[in-house]
NUMAR-856589 format. One record per residue: z, y, x of N, C-alpha, C in turn; residue number from 1. Coordinates in steps of 0.001 Angstrom, whole numbers, plus 500000, padded with zeros to 6 digits. Each point is the difference from the previous one (the first is absolute). Layout:
N
{{Z,Y,X},{Z,Y,X},{Z,Y,X},NUM}
...
END
This chain:
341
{{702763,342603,281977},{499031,500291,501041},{498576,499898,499436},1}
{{499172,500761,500647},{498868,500116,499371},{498582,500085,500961},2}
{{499013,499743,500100},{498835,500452,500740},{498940,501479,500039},3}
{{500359,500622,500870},{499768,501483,499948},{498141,499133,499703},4}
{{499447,500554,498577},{498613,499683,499914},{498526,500804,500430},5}
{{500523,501267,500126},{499125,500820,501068},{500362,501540,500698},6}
{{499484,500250,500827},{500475,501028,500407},{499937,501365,499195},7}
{{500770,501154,499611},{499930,500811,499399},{498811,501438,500250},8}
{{499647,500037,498945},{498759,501347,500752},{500051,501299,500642},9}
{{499671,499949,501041},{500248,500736,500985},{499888,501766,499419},10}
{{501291,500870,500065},{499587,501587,500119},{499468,500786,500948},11}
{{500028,501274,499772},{498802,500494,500396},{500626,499992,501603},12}
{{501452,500653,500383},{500452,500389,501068},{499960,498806,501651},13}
{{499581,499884,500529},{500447,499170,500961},{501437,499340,499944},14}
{{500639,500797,499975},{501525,499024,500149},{500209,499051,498976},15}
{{499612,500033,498991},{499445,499270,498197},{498907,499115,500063},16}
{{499360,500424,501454},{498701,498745,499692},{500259,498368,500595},17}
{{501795,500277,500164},{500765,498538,500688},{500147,499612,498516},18}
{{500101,498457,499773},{499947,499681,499456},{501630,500101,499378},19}
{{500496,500241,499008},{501124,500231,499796},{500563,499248,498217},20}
{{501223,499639,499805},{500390,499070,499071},{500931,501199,499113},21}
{{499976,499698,498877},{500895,500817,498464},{501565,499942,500725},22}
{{500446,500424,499215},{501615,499424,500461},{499957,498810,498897},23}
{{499708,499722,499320},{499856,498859,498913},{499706,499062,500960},24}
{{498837,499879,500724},{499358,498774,500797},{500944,499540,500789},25}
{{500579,501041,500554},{501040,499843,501328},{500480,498980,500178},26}
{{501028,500027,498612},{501092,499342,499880},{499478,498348,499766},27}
{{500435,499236,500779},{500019,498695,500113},{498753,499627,500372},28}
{{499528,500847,500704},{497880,499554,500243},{500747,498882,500993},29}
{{498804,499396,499846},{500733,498927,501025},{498717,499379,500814},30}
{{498393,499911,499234},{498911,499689,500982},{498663,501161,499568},31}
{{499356,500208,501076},{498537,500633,499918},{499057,499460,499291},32}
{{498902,500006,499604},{498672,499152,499832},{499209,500628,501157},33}
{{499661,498768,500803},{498635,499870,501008},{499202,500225,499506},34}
{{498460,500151,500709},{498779,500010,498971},{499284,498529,500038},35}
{{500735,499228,500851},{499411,498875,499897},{500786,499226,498434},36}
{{500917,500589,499235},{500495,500347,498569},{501385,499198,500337},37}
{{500233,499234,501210},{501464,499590,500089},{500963,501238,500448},38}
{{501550,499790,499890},{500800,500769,499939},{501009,499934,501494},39}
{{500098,501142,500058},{501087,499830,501692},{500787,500571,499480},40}
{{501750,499589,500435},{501021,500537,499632},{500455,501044,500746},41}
{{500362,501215,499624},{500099,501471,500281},{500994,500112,501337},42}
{{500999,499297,500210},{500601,499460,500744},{499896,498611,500893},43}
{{499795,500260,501258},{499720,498689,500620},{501294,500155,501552},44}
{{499936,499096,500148},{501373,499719,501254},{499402,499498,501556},45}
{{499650,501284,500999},{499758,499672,500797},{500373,498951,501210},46}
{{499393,499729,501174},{500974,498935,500625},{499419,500215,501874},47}
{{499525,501293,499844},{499633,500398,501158},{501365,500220,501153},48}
{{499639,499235,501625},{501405,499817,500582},{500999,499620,499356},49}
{{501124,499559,501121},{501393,499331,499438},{499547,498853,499469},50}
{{499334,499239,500902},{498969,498839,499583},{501119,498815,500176},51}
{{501006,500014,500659},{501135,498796,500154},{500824,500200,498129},52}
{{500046,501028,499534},{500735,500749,499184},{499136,499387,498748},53}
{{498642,499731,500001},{498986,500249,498732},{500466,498696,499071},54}
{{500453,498825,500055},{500268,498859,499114},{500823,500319,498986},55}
{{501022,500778,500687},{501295,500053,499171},{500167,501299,499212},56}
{{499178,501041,500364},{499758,501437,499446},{498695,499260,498749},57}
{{499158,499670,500595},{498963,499589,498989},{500628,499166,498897},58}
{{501008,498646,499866},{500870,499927,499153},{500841,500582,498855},59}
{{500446,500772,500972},{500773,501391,499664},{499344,500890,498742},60}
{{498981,499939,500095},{498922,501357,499483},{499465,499462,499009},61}
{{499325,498146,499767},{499776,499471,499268},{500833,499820,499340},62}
{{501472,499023,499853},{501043,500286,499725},{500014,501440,498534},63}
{{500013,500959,501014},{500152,501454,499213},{499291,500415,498725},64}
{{498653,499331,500126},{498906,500337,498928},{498612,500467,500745},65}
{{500182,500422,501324},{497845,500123,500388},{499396,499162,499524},66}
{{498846,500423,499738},{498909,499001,499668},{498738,500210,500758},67}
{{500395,500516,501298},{499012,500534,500845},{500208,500309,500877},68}
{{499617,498690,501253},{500593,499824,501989},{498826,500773,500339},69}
{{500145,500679,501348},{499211,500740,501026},{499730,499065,501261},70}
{{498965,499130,500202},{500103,499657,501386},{498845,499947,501018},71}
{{499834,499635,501195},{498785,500330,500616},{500198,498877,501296},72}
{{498806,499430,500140},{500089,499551,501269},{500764,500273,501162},73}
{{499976,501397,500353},{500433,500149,501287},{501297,500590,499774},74}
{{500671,499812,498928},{501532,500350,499948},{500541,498615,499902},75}
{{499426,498973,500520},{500727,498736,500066},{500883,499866,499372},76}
{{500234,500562,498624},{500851,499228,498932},{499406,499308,499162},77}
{{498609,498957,499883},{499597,499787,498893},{500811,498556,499535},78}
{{500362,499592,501226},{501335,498612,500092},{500705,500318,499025},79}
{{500690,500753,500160},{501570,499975,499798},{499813,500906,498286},80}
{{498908,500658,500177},{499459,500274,497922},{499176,498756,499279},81}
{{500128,498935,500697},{499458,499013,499375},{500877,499130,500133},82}
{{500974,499784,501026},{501600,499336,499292},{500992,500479,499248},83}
{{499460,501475,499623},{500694,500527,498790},{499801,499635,498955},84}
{{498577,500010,499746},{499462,499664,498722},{500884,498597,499520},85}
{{499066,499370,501041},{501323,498877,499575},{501012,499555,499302},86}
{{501007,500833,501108},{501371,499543,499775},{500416,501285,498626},87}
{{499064,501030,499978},{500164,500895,498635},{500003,498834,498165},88}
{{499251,498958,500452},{499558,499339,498542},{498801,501098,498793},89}
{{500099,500660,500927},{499270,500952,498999},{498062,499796,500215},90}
{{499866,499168,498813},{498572,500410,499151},{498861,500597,501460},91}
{{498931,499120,500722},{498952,500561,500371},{499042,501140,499014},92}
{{500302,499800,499187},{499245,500708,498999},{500304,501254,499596},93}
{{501749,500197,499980},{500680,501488,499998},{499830,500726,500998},94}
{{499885,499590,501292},{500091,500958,500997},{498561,500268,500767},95}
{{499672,501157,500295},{498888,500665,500662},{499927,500442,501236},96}
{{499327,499155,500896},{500157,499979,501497},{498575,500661,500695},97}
{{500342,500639,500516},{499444,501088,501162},{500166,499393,501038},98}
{{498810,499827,501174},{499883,499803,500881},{499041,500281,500531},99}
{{499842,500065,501862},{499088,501242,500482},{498826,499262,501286},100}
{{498849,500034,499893},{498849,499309,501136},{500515,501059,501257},101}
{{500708,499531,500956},{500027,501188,501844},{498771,499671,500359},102}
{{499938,500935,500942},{498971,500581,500167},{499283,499183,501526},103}
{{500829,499040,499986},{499568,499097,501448},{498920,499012,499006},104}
{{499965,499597,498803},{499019,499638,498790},{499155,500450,499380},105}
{{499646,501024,500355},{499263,500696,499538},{498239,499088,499764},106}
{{499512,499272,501203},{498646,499283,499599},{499809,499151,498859},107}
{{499345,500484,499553},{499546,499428,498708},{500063,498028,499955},108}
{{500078,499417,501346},{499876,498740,499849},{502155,500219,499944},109}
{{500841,500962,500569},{501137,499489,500387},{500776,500446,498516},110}
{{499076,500696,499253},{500880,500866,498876},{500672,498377,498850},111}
{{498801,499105,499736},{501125,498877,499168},{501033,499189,500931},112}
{{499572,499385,500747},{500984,499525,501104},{501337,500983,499529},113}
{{500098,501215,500465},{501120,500442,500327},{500998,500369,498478},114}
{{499594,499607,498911},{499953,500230,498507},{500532,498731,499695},115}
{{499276,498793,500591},{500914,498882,500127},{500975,499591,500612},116}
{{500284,500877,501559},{501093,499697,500365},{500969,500697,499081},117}
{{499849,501085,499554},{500938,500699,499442},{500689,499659,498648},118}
{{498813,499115,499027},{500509,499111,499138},{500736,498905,500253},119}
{{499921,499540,501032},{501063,498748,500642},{501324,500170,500479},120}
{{500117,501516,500804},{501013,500219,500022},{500859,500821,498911},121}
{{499062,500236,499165},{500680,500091,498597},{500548,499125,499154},122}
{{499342,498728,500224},{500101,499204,498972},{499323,500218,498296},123}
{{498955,500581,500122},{499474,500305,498958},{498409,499501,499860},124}
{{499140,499621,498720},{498767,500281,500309},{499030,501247,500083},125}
{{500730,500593,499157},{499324,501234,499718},{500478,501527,500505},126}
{{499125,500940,500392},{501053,501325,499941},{499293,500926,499002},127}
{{501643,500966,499801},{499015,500929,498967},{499097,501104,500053},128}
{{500846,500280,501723},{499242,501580,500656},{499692,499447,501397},129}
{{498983,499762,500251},{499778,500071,501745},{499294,501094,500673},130}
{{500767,500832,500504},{499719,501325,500572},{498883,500068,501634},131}
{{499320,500939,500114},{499544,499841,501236},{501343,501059,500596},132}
{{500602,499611,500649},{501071,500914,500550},{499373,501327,500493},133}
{{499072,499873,501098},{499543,501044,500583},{498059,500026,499955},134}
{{499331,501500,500523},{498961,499952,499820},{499745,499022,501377},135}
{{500881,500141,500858},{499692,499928,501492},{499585,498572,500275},136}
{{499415,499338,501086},{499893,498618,500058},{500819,499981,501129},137}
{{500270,499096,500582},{500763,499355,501696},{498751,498928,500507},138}
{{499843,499821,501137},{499198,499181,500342},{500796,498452,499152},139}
{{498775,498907,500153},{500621,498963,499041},{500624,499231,501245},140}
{{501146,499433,499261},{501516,499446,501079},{500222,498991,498843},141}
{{501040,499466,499994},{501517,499352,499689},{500837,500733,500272},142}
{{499992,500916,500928},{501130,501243,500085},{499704,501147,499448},143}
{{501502,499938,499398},{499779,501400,499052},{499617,501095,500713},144}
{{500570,500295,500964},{499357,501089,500786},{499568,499622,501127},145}
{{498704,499831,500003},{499491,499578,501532},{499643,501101,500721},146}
{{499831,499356,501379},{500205,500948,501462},{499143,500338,500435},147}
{{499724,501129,500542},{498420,500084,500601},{500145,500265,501261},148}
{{498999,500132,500404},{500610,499216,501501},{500712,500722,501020},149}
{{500259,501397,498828},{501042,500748,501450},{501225,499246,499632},150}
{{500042,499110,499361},{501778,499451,499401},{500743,500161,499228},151}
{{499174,501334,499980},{501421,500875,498544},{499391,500668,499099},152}
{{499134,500327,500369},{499490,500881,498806},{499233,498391,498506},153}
{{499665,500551,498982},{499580,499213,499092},{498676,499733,500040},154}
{{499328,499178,499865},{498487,499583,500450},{499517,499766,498547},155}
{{499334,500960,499657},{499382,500745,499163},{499027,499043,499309},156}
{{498972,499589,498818},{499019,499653,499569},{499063,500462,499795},157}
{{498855,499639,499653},{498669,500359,499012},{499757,500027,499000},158}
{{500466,498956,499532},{499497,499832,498458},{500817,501231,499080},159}
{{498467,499930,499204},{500137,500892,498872},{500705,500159,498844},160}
{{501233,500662,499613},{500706,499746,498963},{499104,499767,498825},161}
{{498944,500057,499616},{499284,499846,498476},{499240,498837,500276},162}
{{500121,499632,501150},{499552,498067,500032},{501337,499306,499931},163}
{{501150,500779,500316},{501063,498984,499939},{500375,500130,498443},164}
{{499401,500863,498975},{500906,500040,498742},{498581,499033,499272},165}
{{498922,499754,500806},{499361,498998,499116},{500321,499143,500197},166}
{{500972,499403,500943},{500783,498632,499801},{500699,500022,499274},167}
{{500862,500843,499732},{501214,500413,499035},{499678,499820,498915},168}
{{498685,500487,499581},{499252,499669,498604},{500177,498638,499602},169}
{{499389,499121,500865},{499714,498520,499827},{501084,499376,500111},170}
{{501333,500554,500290},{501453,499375,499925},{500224,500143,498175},171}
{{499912,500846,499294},{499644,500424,498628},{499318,499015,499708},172}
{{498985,499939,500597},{498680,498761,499095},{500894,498409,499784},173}
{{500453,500014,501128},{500577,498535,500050},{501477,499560,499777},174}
{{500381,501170,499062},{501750,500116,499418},{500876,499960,500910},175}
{{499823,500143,501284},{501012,500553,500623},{500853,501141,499876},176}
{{499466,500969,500118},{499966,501211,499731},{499847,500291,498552},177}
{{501321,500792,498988},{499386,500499,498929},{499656,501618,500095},178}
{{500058,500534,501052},{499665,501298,500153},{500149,500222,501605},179}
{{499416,500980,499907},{499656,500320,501931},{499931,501814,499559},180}
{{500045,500416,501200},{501065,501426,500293},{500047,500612,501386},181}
{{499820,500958,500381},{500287,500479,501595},{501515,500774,499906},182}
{{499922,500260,501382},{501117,500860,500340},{499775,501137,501015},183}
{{500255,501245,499781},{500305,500619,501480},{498311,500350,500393},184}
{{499516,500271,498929},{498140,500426,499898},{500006,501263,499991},185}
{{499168,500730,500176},{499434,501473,499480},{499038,499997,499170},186}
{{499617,501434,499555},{499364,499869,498671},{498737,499604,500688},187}
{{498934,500013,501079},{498834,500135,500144},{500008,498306,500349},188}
{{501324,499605,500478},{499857,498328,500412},{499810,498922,498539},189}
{{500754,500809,499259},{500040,499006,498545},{498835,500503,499148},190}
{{499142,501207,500282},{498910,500180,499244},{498673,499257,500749},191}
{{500019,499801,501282},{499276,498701,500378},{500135,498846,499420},192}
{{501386,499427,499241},{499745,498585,499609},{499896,500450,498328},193}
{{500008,500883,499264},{499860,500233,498655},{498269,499862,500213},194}
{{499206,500777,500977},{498623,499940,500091},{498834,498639,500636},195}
{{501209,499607,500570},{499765,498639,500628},{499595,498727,499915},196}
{{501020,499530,499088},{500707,499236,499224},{500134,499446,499001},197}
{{500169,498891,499002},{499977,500050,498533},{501774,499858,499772},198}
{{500598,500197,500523},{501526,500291,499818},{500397,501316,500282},199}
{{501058,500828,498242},{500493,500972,500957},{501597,499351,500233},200}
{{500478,500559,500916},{501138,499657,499905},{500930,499871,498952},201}
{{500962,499280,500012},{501164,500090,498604},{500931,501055,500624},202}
{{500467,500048,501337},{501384,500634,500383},{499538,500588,501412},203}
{{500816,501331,500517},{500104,500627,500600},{501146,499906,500943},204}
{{500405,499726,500406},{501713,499589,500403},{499583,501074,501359},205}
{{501139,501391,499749},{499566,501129,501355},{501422,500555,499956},206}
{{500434,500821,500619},{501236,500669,500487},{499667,500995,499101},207}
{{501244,499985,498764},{500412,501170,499519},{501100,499871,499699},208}
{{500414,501618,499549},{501155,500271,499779},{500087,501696,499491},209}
{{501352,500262,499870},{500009,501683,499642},{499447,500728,501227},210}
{{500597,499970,501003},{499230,500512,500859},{498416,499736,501060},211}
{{499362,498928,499027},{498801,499828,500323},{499339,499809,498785},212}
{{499512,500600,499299},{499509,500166,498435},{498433,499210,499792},213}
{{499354,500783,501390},{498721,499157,499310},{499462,500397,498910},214}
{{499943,501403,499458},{499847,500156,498367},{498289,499697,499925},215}
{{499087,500785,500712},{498568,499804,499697},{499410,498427,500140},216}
{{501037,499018,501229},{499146,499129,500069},{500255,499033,499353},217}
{{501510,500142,499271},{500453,499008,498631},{499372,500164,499066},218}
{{499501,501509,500136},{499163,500241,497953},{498657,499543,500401},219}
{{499352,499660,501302},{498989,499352,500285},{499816,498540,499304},220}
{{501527,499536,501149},{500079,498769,498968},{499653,499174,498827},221}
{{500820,501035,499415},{499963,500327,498515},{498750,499830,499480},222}
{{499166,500720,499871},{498477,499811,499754},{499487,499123,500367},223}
{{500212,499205,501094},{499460,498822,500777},{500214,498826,498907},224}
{{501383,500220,499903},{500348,498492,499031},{501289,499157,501302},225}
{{500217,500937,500940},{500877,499140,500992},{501597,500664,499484},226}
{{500792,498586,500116},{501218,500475,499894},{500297,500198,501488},227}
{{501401,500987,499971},{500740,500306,500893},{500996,499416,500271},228}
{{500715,498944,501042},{501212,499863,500624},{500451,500820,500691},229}
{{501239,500671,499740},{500343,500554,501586},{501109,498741,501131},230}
{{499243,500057,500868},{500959,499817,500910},{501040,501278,500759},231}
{{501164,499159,500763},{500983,501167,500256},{500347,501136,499408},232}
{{500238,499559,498436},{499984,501028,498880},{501602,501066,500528},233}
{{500599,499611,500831},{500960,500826,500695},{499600,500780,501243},234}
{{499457,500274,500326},{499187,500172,500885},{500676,500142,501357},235}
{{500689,500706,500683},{500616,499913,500987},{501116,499325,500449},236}
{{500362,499394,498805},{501927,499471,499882},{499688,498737,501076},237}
{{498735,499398,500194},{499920,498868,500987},{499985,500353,501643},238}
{{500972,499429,500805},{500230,500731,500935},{498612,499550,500938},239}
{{499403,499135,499570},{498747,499780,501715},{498530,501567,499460},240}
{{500154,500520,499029},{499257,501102,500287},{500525,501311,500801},241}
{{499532,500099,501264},{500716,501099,500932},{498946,501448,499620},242}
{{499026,499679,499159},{499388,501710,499689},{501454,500485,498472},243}
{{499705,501452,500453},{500735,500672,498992},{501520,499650,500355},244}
{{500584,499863,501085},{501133,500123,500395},{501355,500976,499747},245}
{{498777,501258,500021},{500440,501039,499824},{500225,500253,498577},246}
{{500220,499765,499149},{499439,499987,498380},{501166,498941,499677},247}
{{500505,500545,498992},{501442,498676,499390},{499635,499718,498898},248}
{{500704,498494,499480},{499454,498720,500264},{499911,500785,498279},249}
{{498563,499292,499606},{499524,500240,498671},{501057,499851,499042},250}
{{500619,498821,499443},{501038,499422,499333},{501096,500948,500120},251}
{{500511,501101,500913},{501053,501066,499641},{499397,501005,499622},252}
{{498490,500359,499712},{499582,501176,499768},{500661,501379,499073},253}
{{500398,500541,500174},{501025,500668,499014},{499171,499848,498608},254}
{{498784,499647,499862},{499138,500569,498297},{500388,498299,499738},255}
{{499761,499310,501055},{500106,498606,499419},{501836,499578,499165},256}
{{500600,500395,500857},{501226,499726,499507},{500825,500656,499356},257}
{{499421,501389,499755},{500620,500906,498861},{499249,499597,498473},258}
{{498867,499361,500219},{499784,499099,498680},{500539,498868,499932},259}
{{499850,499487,500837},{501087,498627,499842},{501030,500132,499246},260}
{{501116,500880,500369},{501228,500425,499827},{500375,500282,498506},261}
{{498511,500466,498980},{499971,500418,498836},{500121,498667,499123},262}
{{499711,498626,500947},{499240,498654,499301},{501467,499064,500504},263}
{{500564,500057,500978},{501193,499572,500045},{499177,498853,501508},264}
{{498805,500505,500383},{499213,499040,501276},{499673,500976,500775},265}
{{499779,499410,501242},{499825,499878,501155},{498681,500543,500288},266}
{{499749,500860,501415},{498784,500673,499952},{499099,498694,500584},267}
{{500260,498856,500250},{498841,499040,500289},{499999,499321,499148},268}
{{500686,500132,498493},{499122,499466,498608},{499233,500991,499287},269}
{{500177,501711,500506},{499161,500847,499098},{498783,499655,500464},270}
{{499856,499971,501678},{498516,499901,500457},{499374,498855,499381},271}
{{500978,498783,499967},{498948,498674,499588},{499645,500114,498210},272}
{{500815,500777,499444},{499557,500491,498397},{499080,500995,500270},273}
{{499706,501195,500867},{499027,501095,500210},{498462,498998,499950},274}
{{500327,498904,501217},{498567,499103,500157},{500256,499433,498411},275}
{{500157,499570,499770},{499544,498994,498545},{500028,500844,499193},276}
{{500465,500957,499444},{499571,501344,499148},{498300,499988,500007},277}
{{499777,500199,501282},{498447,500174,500490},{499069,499275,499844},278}
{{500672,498802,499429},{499220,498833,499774},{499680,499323,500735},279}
{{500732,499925,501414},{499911,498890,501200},{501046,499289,499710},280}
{{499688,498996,501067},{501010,499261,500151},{500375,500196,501526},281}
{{501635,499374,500091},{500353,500159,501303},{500744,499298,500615},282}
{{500143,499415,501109},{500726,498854,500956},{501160,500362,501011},283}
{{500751,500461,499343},{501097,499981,500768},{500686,498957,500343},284}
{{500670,500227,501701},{500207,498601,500485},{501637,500267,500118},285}
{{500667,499152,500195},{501658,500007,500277},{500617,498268,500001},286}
{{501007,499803,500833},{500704,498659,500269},{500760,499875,499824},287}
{{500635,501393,499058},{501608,499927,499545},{499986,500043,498258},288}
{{500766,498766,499993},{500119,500188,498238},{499888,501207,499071},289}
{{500986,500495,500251},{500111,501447,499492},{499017,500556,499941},290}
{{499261,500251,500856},{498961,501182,500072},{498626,498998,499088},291}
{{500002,498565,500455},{498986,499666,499251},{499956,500072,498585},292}
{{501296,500172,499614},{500312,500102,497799},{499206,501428,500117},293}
{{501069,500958,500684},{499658,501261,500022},{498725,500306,500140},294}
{{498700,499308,500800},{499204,500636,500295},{498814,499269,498392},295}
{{500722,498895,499205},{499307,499904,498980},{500457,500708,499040},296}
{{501371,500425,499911},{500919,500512,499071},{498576,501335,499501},297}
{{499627,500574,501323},{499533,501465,499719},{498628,499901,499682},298}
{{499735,498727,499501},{498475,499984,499446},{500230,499211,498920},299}
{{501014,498987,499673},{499595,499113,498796},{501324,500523,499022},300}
{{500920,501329,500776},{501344,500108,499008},{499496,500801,498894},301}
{{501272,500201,499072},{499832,500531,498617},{500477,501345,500748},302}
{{498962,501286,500556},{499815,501070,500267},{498795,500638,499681},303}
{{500280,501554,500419},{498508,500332,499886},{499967,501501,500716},304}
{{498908,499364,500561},{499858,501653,501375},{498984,501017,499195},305}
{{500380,501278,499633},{499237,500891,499630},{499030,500301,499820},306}
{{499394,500691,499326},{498197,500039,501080},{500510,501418,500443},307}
{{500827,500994,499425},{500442,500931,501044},{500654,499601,501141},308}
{{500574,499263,500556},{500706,499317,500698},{498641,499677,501172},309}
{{499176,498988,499659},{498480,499877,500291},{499704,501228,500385},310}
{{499420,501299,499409},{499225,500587,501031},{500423,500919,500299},311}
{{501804,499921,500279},{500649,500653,501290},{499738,499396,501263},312}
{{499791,498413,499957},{499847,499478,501572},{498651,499973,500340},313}
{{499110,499965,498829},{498537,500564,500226},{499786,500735,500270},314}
{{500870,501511,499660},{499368,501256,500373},{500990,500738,501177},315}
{{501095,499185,500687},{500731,500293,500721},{500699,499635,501534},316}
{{499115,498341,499878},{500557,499129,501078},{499109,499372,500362},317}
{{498712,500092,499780},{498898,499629,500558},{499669,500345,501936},318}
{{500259,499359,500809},{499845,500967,501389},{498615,499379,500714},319}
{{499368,499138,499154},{498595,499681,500909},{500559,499455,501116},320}
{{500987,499303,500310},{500798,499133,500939},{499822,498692,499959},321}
{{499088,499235,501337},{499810,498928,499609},{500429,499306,501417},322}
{{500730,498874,499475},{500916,498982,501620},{499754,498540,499957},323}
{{498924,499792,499744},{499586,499013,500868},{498633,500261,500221},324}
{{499430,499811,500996},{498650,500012,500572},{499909,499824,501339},325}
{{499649,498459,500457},{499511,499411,500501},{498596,499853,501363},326}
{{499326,501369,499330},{498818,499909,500496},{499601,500083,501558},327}
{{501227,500369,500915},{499513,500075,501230},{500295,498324,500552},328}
{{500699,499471,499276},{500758,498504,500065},{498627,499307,499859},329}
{{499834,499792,498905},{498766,498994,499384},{498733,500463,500104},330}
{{499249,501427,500656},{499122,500030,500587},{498794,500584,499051},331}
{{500839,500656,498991},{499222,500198,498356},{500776,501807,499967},332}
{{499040,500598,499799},{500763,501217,499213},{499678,500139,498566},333}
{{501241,499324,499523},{500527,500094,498542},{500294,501188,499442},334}
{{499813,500136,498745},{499929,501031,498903},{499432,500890,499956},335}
{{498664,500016,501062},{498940,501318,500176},{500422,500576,498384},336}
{{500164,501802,500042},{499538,500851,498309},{500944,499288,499262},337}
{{501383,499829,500357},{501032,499615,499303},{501024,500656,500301},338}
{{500829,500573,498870},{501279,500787,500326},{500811,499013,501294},339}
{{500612,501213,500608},{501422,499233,500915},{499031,499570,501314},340}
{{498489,500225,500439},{499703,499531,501030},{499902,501121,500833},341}
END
């Protein structure tokens, strides 16, 4: 295993200006370099829902070989990934933990508070990624989603996401934090805190996949110096997204699994090799043994996905299809000038 040491130089074509790996690199990449110069492993093990489920899957996965948990405040697993660690025996020092500020924290006085609860119920001192989950704020609560006063709807905030990432900064200053990161931004929201700010971000953590490509605003990235996570690197196979119903489920795509078929895998290990080809990394989540080997098998095995292989699903399965968005919920319209909106 090795540390991918920088990103490769971009060609002339758009679909080429993603950041993309040799077939040499491919094989056994196993972490990115940040620009803050530490390394995230290319593969990380989500733990979003199935929150009764998360102790023993998170086990499971450590167990397997991740070296890189997904967690967030408001997926109330940070318990049960911090009695993993645990009962794993495995090294604070090997493993690289992600975790996310909700958006009911957003004030700059609530952003360490809630950084500390989240280290406690980790059991850790430190984290390696603390994400602003969303641009959006919630009015400030103790409840994750507080009420406004028709009862149901979400009661919205003020504060400014680029005052809440100057707290985020000062979580950095004081070793809490070895890197800080958004999620679920647009390009004009994250070029406010590049102009803002004396932090750019380390990580991007946004919904991609084959059929949500993202090509211009990843090669943005790219230039920025921000890495890419994808979340829901399967994109539809999770049943609580009800957009794109009509549309079958990414993971049988006929392009996905007629390459598979050549590799002796599965069309939801080509996609998670398509993302790390690209030079992301990606978090796929699962609670069943099997699928958790499998879903590292197709990023850390002794294989190797094409680059013809590559920009058949680049130039073929891309649908600008994007399933999660939130915005009439949380009171924010997300991804203004972004594919899939």
């Amino acid at each position: 295993m090795f540390a991918l040491k920088q990103a490769l130089s971009a060609p002339l074509r758009l679909r080429q200006l993603v950041p993309q790996l040799t077939t040499q690199q491919q094989r056994n990449l196993s972490t990115f370099k940040l620009n803050t110069g530490a390394t995230i492993p290319a593969i990380g093990f989500g733990t979003w829902q199935d929150k009764d489920a998360q102790e023993s899957a998170v086990l499971l996965a450590l167990k397997a070989g991740y070296k890189h948990i997904d967690g967030a405040a408001v997926y109330g697993t940070e318990p049960a990934i911090g009695k993993a660690l645990t009962q794993s025996g495995v090294d604070r020092s090997d493993i690289f933990i992600t975790t996310k500020l909700w958006n009911n924290a957003h004030h700059p006085d609530d952003v360490e508070p809630a950084l500390d609860a989240s280290l406690k119920n980790l059991g850790i001192s430190y984290i390696d990624l603390y994400l602003m989950h969303w641009p959006s704020p919630f009015a400030r609560s103790p409840e994750l989603m507080p009420k406004a006063s028709d009862g149901k709807s979400i009661a919205v905030g003020d504060t400014d996401y680029v005052d809440t990432w100057r707290a985020m900064e000062q979580l950095v200053k004081k070793g809490k934090a070895r890197a800080i990161g958004v999620s679920n931004f647009n390009q004009a929201e994250l070029e406010r805190i590049l102009s803002e700010t004396d932090t750019v971000p380390a990580v991007h953590q946004m919904e991609l996949h084959p059929y949500l490509q993202q090509k211009a605003f990843v090669a943005w990235h790219a230039e920025k110096g921000i890495h890419c996570t994808q979340y829901s690197p399967f994109g539809n196979a999770n049943p609580i997204y009800s957009k794109g119903e009509e549309v079958g489920k990414l993971i049988h795509d006929s392009i996905l699994t007629s390459i598979g078929e050549k590799y002796g895998k599965s069309g939801a290990q080509v996609a998670l090799a398509w993302g790390v080809n690209h030079g992301r990394s990606v978090i796929p989540k699962s609670k069943t043994e099997g699928r958790i080997a499998e879903n590292l098998e197709a990023v850390e095995g002794q294989w190797e996905l094409s680059n013809e292989d590559v920009r058949r699903i680049d130039e073929e399965m891309d649908k600008k299809l994007r399933f999660n968005d939130p915005s009439e919920r949380f009171g924010w319209n997300f991804y203004q000038g972004l594919d899939g909106k």
